[in-house]
C-alpha positions as MATLAB code, in Angstrom:
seq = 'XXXXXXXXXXXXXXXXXXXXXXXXXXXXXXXXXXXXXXXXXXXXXXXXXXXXXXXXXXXXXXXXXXXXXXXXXXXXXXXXXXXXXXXXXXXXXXXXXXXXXXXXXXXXXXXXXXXXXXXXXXXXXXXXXXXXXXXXXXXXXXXXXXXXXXXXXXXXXXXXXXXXXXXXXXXXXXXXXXXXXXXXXXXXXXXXXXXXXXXXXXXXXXXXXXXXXXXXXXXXXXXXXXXXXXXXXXXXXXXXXXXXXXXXXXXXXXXXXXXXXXXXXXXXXXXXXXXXXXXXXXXXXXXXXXXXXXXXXXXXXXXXXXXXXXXXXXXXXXXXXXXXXXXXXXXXXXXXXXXXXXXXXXXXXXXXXXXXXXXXXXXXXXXXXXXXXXXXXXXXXXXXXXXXXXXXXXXXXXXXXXXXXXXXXXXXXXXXXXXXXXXXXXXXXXXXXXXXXXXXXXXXXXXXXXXXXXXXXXXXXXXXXXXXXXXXXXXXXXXXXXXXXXXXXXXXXXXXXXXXXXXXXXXXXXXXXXXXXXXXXXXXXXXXXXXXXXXXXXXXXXXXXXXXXXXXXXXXXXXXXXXXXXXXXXXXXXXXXXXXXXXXXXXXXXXXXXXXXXXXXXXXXXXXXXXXXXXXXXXXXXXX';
ca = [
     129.293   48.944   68.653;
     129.365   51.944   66.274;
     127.954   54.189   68.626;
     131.583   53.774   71.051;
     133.134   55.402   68.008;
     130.903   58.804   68.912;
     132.509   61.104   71.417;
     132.469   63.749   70.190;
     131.394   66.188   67.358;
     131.877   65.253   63.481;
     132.745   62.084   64.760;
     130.170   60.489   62.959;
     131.925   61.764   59.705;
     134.574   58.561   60.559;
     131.950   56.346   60.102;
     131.646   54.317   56.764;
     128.927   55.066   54.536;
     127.511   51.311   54.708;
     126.990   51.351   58.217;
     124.760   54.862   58.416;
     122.109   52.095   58.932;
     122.870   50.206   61.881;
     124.300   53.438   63.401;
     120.660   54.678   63.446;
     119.119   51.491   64.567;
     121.731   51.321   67.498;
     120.669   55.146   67.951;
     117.237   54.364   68.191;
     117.511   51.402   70.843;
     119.654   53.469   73.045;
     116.911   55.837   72.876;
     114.215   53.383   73.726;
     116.155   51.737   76.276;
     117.159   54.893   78.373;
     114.191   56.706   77.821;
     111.779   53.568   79.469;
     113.799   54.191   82.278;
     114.118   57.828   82.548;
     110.419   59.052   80.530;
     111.181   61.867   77.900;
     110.500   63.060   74.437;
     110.512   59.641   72.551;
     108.230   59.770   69.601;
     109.601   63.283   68.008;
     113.162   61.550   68.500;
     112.736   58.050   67.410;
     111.623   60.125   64.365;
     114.252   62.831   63.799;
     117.401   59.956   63.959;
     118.369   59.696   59.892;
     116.810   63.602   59.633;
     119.871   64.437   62.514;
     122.697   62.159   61.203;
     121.931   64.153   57.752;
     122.693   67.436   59.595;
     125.692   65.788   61.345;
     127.379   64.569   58.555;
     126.488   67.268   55.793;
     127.314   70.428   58.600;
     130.750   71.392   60.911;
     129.851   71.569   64.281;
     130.081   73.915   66.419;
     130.870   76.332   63.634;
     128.245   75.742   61.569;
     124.728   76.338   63.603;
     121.312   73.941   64.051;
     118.796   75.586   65.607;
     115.780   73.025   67.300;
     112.602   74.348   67.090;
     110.548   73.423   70.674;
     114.580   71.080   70.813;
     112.232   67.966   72.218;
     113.306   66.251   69.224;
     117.564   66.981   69.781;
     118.170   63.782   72.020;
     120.140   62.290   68.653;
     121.864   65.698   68.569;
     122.518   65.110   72.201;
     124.419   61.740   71.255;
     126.175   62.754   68.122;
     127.980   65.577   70.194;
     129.276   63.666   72.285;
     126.831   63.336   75.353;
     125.659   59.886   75.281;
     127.447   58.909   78.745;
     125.240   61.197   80.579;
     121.770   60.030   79.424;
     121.458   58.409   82.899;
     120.655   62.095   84.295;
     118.875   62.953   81.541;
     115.991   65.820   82.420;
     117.108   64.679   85.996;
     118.158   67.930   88.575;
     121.834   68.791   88.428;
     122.195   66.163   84.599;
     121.107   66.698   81.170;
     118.831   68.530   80.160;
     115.492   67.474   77.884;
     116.015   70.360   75.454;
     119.305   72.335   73.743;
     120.884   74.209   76.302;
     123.874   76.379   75.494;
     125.163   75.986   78.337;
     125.374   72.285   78.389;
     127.182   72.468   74.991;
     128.944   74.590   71.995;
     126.690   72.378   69.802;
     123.721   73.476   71.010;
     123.530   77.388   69.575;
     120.243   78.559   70.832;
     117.907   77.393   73.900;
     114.686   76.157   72.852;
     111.645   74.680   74.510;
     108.614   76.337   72.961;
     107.244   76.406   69.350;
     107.485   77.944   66.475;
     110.284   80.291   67.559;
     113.078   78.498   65.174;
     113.322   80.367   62.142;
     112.799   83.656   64.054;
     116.373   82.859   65.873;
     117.660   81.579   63.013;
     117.250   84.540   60.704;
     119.084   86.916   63.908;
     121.936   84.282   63.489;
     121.932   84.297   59.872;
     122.139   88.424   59.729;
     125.034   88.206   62.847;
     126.828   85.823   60.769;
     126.580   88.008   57.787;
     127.362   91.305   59.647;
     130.319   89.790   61.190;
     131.730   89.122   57.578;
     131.526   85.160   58.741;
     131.086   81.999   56.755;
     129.423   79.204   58.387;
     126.127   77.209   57.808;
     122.579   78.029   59.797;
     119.794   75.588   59.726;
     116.766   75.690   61.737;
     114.673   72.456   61.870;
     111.066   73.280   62.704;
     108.575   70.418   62.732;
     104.894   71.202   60.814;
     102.982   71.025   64.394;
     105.063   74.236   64.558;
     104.139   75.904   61.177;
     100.252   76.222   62.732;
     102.449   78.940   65.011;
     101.944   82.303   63.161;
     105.262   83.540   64.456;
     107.171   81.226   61.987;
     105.058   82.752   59.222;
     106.406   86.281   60.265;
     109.991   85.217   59.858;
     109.521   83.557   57.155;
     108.077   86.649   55.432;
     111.615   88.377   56.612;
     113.425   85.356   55.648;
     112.330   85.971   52.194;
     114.064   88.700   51.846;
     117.746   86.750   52.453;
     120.352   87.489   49.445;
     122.791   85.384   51.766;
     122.173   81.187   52.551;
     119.753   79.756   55.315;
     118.116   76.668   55.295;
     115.252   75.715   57.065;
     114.116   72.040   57.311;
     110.731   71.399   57.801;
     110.424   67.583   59.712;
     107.246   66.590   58.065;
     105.771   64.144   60.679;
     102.015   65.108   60.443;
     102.600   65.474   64.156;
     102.688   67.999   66.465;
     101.768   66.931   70.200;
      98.345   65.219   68.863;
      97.443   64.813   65.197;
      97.949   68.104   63.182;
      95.091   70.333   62.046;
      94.079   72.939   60.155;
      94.633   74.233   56.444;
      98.532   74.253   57.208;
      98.134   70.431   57.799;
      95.984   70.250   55.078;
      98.524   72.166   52.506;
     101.378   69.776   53.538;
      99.002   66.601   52.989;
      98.759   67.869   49.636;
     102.358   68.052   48.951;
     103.320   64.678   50.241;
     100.410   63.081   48.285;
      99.272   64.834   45.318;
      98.289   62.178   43.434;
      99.033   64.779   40.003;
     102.238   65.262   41.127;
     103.520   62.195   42.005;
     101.697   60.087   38.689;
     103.419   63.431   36.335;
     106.490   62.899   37.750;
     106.905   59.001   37.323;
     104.839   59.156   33.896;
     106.908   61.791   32.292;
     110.393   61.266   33.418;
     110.599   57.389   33.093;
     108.780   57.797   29.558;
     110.737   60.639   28.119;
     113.811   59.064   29.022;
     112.793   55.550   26.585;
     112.327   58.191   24.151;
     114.995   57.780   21.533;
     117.678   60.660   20.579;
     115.710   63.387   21.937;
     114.408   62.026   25.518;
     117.164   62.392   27.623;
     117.782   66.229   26.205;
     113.893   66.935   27.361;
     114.527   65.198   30.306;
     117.602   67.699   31.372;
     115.514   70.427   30.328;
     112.850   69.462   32.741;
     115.641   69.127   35.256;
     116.367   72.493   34.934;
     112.850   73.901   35.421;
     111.557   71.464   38.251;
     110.221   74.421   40.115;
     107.987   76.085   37.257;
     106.871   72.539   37.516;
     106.277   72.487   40.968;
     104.093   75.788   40.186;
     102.139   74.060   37.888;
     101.338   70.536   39.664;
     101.439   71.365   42.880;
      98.450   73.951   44.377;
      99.778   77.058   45.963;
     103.544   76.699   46.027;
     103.157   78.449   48.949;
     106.719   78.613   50.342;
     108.150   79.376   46.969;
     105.335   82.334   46.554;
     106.898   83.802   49.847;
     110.691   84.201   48.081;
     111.622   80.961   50.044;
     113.119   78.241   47.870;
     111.675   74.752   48.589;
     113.432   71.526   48.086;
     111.420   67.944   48.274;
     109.388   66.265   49.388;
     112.018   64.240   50.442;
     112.127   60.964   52.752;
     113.604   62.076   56.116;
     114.894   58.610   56.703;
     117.216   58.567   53.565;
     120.248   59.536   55.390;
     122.536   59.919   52.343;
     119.858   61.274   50.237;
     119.435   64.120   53.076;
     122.780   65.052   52.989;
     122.602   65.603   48.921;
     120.089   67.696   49.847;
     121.418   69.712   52.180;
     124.788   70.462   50.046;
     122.460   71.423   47.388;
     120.486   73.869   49.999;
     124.234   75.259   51.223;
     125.127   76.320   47.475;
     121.625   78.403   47.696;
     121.890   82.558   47.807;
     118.617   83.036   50.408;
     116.361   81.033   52.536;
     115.694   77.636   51.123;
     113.386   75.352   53.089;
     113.859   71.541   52.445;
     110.741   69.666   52.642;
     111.452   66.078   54.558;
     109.298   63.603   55.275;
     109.548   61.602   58.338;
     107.230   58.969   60.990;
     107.311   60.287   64.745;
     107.859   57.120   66.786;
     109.817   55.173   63.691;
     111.409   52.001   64.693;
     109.357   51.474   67.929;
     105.974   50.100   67.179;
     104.199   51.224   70.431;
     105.261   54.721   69.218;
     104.871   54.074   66.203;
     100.624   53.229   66.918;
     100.521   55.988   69.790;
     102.600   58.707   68.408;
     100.747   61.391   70.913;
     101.441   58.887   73.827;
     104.629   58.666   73.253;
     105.241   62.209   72.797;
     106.474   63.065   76.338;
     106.712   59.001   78.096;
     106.941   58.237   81.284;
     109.224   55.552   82.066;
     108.016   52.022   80.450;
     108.093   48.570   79.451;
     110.349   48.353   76.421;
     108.358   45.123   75.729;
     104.493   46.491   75.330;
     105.071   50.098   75.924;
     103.233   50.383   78.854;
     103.746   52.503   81.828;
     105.818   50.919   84.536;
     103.609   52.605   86.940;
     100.563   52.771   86.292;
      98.461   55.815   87.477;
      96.206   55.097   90.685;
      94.565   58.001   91.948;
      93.077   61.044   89.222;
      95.276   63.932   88.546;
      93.592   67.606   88.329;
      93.657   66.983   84.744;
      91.344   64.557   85.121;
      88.871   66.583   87.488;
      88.792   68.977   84.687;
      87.939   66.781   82.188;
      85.318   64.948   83.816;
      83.746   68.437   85.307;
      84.103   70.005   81.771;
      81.619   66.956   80.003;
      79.391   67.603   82.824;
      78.837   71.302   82.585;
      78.553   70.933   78.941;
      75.548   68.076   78.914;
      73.845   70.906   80.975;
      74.657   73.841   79.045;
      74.577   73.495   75.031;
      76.903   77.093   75.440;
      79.845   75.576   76.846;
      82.624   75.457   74.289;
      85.968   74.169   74.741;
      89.122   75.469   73.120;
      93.054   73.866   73.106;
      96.058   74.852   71.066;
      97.147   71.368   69.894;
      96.848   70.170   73.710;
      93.849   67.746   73.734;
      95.300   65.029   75.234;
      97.216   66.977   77.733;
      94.986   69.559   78.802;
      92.185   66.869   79.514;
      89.998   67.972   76.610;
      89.888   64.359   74.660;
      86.680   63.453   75.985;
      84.876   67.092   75.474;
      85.949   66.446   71.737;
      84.911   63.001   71.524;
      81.452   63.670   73.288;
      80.853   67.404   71.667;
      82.589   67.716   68.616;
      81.063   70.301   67.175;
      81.827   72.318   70.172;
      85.698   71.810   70.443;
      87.924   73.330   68.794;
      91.736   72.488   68.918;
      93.108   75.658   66.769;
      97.115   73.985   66.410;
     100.027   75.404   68.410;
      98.778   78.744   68.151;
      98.017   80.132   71.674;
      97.609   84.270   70.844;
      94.844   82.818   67.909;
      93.363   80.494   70.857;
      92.443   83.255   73.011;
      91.305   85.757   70.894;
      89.334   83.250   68.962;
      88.069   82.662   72.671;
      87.323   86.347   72.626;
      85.271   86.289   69.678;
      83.066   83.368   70.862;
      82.242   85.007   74.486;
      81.232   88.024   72.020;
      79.317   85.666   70.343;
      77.077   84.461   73.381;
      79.533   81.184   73.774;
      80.999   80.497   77.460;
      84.798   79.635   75.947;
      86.633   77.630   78.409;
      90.732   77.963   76.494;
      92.483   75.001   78.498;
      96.363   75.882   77.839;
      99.436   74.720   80.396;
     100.823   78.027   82.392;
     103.901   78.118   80.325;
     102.242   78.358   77.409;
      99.867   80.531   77.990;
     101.954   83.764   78.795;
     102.111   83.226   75.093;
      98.994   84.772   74.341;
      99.817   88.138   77.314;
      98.156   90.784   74.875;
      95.642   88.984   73.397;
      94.387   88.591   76.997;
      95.461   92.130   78.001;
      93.568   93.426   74.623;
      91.115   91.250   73.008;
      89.406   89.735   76.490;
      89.827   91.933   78.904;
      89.452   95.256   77.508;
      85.916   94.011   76.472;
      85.846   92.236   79.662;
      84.662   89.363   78.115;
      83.286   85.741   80.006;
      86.064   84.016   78.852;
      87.158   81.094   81.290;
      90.634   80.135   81.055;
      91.559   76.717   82.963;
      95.385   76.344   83.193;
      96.974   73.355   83.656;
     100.961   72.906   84.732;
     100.958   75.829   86.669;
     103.659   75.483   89.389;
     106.806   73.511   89.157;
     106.269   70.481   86.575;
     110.067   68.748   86.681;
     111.595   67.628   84.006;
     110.976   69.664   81.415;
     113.130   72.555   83.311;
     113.092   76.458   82.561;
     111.077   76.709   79.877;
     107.387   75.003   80.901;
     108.007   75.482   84.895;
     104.276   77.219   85.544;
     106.117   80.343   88.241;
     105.023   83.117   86.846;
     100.993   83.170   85.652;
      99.876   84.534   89.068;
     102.131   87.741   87.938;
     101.088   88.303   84.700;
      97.504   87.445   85.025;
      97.148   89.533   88.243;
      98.920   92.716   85.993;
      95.913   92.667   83.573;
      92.816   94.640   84.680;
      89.362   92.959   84.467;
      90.913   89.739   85.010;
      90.222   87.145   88.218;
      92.556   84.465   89.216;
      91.290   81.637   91.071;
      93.638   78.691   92.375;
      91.763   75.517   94.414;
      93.391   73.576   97.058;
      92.165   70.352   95.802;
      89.929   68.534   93.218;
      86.413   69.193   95.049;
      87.262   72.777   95.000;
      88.405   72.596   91.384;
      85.140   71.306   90.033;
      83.422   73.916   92.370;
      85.446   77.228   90.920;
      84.952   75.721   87.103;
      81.441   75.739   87.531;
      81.633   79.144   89.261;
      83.852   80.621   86.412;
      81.375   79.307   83.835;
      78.699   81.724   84.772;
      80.581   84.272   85.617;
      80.185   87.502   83.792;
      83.943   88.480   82.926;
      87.317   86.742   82.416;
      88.581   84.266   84.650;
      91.676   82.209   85.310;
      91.524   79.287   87.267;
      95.365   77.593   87.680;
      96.232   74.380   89.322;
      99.259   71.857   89.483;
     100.450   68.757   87.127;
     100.006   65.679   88.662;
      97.698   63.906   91.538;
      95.304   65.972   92.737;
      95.240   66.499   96.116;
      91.927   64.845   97.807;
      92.585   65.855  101.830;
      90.415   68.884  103.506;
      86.921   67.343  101.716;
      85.136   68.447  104.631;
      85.807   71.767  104.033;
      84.035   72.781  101.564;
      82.264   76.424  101.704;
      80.582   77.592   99.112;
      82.308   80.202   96.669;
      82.332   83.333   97.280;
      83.690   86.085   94.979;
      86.292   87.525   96.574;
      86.639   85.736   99.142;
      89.147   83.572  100.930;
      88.155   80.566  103.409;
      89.417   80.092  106.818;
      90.459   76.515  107.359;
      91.308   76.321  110.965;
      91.137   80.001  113.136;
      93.485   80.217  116.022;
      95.592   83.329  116.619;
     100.100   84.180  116.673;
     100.338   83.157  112.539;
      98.559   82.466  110.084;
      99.506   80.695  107.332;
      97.608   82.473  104.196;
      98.403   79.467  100.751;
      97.177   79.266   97.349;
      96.022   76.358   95.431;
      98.873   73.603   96.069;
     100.485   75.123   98.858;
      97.395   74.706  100.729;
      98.183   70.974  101.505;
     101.728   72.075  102.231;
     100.771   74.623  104.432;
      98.686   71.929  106.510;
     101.416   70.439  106.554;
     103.500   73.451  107.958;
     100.466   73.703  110.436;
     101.003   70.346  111.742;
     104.828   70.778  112.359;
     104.575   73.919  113.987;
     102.388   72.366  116.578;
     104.523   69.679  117.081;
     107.329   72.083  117.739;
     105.612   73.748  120.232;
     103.516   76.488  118.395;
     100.142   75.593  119.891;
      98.015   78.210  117.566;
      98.406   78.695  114.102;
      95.408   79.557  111.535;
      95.684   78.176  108.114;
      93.658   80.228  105.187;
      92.799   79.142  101.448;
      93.369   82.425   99.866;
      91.570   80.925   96.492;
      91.141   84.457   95.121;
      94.028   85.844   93.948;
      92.575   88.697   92.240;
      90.628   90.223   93.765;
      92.676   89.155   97.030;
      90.119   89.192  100.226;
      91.617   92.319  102.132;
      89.119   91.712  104.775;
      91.053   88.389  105.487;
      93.908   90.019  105.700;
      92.908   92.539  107.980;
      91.296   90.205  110.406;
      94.724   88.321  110.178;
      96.609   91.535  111.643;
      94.614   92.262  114.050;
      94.353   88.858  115.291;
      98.164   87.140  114.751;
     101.294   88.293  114.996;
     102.513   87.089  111.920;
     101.082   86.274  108.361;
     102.882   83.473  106.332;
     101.820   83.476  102.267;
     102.410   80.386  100.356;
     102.261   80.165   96.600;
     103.868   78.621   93.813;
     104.991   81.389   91.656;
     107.749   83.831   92.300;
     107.831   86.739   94.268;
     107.395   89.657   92.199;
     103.777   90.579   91.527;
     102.470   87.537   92.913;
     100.051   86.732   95.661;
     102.645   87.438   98.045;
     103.637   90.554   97.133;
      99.991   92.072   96.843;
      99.702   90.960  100.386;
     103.135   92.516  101.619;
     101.770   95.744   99.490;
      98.236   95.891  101.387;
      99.965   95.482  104.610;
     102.431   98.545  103.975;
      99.873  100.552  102.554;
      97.243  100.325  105.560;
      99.843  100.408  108.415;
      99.125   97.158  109.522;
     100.983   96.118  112.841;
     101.747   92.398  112.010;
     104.802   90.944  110.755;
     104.717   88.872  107.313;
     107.093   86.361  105.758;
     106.725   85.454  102.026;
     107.288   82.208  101.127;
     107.586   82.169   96.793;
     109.422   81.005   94.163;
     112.621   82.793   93.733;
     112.762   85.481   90.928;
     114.739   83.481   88.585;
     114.382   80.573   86.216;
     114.056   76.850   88.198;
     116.120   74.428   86.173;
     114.795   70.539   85.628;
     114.635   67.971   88.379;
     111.988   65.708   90.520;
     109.518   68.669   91.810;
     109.849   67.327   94.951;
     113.164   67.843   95.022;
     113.430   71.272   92.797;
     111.048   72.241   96.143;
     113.289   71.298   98.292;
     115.774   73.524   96.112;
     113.711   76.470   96.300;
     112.807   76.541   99.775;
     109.298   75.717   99.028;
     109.047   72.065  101.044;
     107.610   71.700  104.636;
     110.750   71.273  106.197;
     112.363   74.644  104.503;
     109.232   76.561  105.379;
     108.703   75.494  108.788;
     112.629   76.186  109.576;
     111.970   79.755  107.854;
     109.021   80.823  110.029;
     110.800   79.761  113.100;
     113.514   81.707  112.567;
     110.888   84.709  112.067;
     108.897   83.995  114.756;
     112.161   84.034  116.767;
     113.610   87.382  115.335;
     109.616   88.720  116.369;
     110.204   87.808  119.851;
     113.539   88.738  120.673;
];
């Protein structure tokens, strides 16, 4: 097998030209066949194989530099560099992780895992390279889902400036989670298919050329000027009318043509982006038909591309969607609004049922929410449905644009917590921080789906912004009898005893039940549990009634330590003199690497077993 020969980098430059093929096809059903096992990034890779080989063969690694823009699409990077015998742990705790990590390897030059940052770190390695006096090769790859990012267009604009070589590939898939939109999308289209392109191009080359004597001479000519010509048949030019040069369209699956193309970007004095056309989800025809499915997999049948488990019970993505089409028969105000996220934030059906209503503005968070802005100013309710990682994204256009104005703007965010896998860069730890910094804002988390509907429809009608966060996965159905009413403000007492009180928000309420349960069976025969569900404004009353009553308060969350729930609580306490002791159980202040989240809990202290052995050490220290 070809792929034995790969151990390590610029290994693949051994490899004879005739075989580039099946190296790619073996490439691809390694990918399929590890990845139905493990669940991953599978679509963006299956179609970034030839695009990657290119790179590998054409560049020097590590020397030379590739930068992955979002990096879900670097597993064939991962495997030309000489990591293929670890796929078994890939995205698992402790193994490989799903994106570049320096760490993990020389090869990998820069840590990506959201969009559109590419060309920005590209350019700062480009001008370190050039300040050092160096010599090597930078590329970034950024795919067009990325290019609806407007912080690509600002390097870009300082790219242009470049008297020195940097190429930028753009990995044309018409992808970006879900189908691309927008006039970016719409641009691109144009290029790959301008029908006054494409019939010049064939009609005057191939005829000049049977020209006798002179043909071949206007043929060279031509040659020479192919991007006045580009001006002139193709609308807008637009990269070229930044200062970038552009190279292409060219097919991303042309492994040898890719690397002519590349030497002839290297020989380039300033940014030259190469134009390549490629399928997300080639060579695997479940992909291939579900591109956006097979974005991020779980594990599946190689044979029909169905999950190996299929889902049983609904997730809180789920409960929003199906509360979100509800509200919105009801009340023709409702609007819904993703950043390239429809599928994953729940927000499918809204589109399919109110079209004209939903608007999915491309991976573009900070436009998202002040777009959002804009319609609450309008007399819209805006409901932006964004995952917690991305949505710190968009910190001052909250901070300015909705809260300044203190604007109805309902934000429902998805992922927020630990979510696995997909490791430092989308864990959820830190919106109960940020969001709680902003004034004017009011962060709600629910303890399980009943309570989720309930605070949506709450938030809806409520006169300023709101944040409502919950987990990824299953949503929690236990507690349905309890079921008060919301108040603002106001947190809900569960069960009312007296000694501690556990005090948990959102997810950690079923964990602290758990907690509650243990205790008892340990020998703690009182212990109060509390939904906290306001963050901001936190119920101080609670908490006082909690002091005067226990001697101990135990806070629960899912987001680190620093300006969290927690620390608000540990603040209030301090600041009023409150005789009662309190232990904060939080994330710690640091980034939480990939893994199984109920192991990465575990990990972090955050599990039953870690919390109950934390508060009896307390309680213990409190007695004695």
């Amino acid at each position: 097998m070809l792929l034995d020969k790969i151990t390590k980098a610029n290994d693949i430059k051994h490899i004879n030209p005739e075989d580039y093929n099946v190296l790619a096809q073996e490439i691809r059903d390694f990918l399929i066949e590890k990845i139905s096992v493990s669940g991953g990034h599978l679509g963006s890779n299956l179609g970034a194989v030839e695009l990657t080989m290119a790179l590998h063969l054409a560049l020097d690694l590590p020397e030379d530099k590739i930068i992955w823009d979002v990096g879900h699409q670097a597993y064939t990077h991962k495997i030309l560099t000489g990591r293929r015998d670890g796929f078994e742990t890939l995205r698992k705790f402790g193994g490989i992780s799903g994106f570049p990590k320096r760490k993990e390897s020389d090869c990998d030059s820069f840590d990506t895992g959201h969009s559109s940052t590419s060309v920005s770190a590209g350019l700062g390695l480009v001008e370190a390279r050039d300040i050092l006096g160096q010599d090597h090769t930078i590329v970034a790859v950024i795919g067009d889902g990325s290019l609806t990012g407007g912080m690509a267009y600002e390097a870009l604009n300082n790219a242009a400036r470049l008297e020195k070589n940097y190429i930028i590939i753009l990995n044309d898939n018409n992808m970006s989670i879900s189908e691309n939109v927008g006039g970016v999308s719409s641009y691109l289209n144009s290029i790959r298919t301008d029908a006054k392109y494409l019939d010049l191009k064939d009609s005057i080359y191939y005829r000049l050329l049977e020209m006798p004597k002179y043909g071949a001479s206007i043929v060279k000519k031509i040659q020479n000027a192919k991007n006045g010509l580009k001006h002139l048949v193709i609308p807008g030019m637009f990269f070229e009318d930044m200062g970038v040069k552009y190279l292409g369209p060219v097919d991303g699956h042309d492994i040898q043509g890719m690397v002519k193309v590349i030497r002839e970007a290297k020989r380039i004095n300033g940014a030259v982006l190469i134009h390549a056309i490629t399928q997300k989800g080639k060579g695997y025809e479940p992909a291939e038909r579900h591109p956006a499915r097979f974005h991020g997999a779980e594990p599946f049948e190689i044979e029909t591309g169905l999950p190996k488990t299929p889902k049983s019970k609904a997730n809180y993505t789920d409960v929003f969607a199906t509360v979100m089409n509800k509200i919105a028969e009801r009340d023709d105000k409702v609007v819904a609004i993703t950043a390239a996220m429809p599928d994953g934030t729940g927000l499918k059906r809204f589109r399919n049922r109110f079209p004209e209503r939903f608007f999915d503005v491309g991976i573009a968070e900070e436009h998202a929410v002040t777009f959002a802005a804009g319609l609450a100013a309008g007399g819209l309710k805006p409901v932006v449905a964004i995952y917690s990682s991305f949505l710190q994204r968009a910190y001052d256009q909250m901070l300015h644009d909705v809260c300044i104005q203190n604007l109805p703007v309902t934000f429902a965010i998805d992922r927020a917590g630990l979510v696995g896998s997909d490791g430092e860069t989308h864990q959820g730890i830190f919106d109960l921080s940020f969001l709680s910094s902003i004034p004017n804002m009011h962060v709600m988390a629910p303890k399980n789906k009943w309570e989720l509907s309930d605070m949506l429809k709450y938030s809806i009608d409520f006169p300023a912004p709101m944040a409502i966060r919950y987990p990824r996965g299953e949503a929690y159905d236990g507690l349905k009898e309890y079921r008060q009413p919301i108040e603002y403000g106001k947190a809900e007492w569960i069960y009312k005893e007296k000694d501690i009180a556990l005090f948990a928000v959102g997810s950690m309420v079923k964990t602290a039940e758990e907690v509650r349960i243990r205790l008892k069976e340990e020998g703690f025969a009182n212990c109060s549990l509390v939904n906290a569900r306001f963050v901001k404004p936190m119920d101080e009353e609670a908490i006082l009634d909690a002091a005067e009553q226990h001697e101990m308060i135990v806070t629960l969350e899912e987001n680190v330590l620093s300006g969290g729930y927690s620390q608000k609580v540990l603040d209030y306490v301090y600041d009023n003199g409150l005789d009662v002791n309190v232990v904060a159980v939080t994330l710690p202040d640091a980034y939480v690497e990939h893994g199984n989240v109920e192991l990465l809990k575990k990990e972090v202290g955050i599990d039953t077993e870690s919390i109950v052995d934390k508060i009896k050490a307390a309680y213990g220290q409190l007695k004695y």
